[in-house]
C-alpha positions as semicolon CSV with decimal commas, in nm:
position;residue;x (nm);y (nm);z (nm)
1;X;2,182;2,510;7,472
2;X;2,275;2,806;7,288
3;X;2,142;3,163;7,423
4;X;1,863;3,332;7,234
5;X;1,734;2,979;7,153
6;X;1,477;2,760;7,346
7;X;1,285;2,417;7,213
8;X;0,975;2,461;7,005
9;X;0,796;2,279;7,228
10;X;0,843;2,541;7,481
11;X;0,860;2,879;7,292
12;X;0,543;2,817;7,196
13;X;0,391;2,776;7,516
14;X;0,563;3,079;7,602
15;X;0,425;3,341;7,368
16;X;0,068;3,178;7,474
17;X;-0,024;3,051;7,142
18;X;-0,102;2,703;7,315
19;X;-0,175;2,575;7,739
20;X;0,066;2,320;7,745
21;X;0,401;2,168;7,622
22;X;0,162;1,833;7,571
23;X;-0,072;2,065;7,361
24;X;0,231;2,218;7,166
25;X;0,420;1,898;7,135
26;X;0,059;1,741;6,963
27;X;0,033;2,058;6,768
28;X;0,403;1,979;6,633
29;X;0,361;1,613;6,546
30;X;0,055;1,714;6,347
31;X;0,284;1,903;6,174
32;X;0,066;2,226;6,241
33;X;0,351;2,469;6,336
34;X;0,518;2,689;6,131
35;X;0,829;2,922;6,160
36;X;0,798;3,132;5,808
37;X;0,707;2,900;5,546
38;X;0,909;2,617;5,738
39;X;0,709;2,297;5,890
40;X;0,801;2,241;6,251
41;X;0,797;1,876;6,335
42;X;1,023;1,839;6,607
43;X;0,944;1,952;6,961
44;X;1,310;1,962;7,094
45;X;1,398;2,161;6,756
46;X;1,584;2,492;6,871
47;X;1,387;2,842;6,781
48;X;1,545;3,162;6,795
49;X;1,390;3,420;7,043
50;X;1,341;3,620;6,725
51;X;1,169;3,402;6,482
52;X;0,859;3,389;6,408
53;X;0,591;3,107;6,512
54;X;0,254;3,026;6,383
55;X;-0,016;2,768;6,451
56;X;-0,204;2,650;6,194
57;X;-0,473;2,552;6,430
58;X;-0,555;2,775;6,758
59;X;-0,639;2,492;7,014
60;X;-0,642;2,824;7,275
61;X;-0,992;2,949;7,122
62;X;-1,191;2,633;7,079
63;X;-1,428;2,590;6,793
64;X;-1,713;2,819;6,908
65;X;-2,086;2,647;6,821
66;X;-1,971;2,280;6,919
67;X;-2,176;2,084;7,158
């Protein structure tokens, strides 16, 4: 693994935009992560410490008025 770099999977767990690797690893297959304007598909694909990350879908805050 190269430094600076960790699986998407993973960084995004890390900056708190999702719970779980499970929840981040659905989030990527759903194709609902994005690094710029770049689709993230892959959980194991390598993100730089330094580039950006954005969720489509915030699974953290619910969907307020459901039940």
């Amino acid at each position: 693994m190269k430094p600076g770099k960790t699986r998407a999977d993973v960084a995004l767990v890390d900056r708190g935009l999702v719970e779980s690797r499970a929840k981040a690893q659905a989030l990527l297959m759903a194709g609902q992560v994005f690094s710029k304007e770049a689709r993230i598909t892959k959980a194991g694909q390598m993100i730089g410490d330094d580039q950006p990350l954005r969720c489509a879908a915030s699974p953290i805050h619910g969907f307020p008025g459901v039940g």
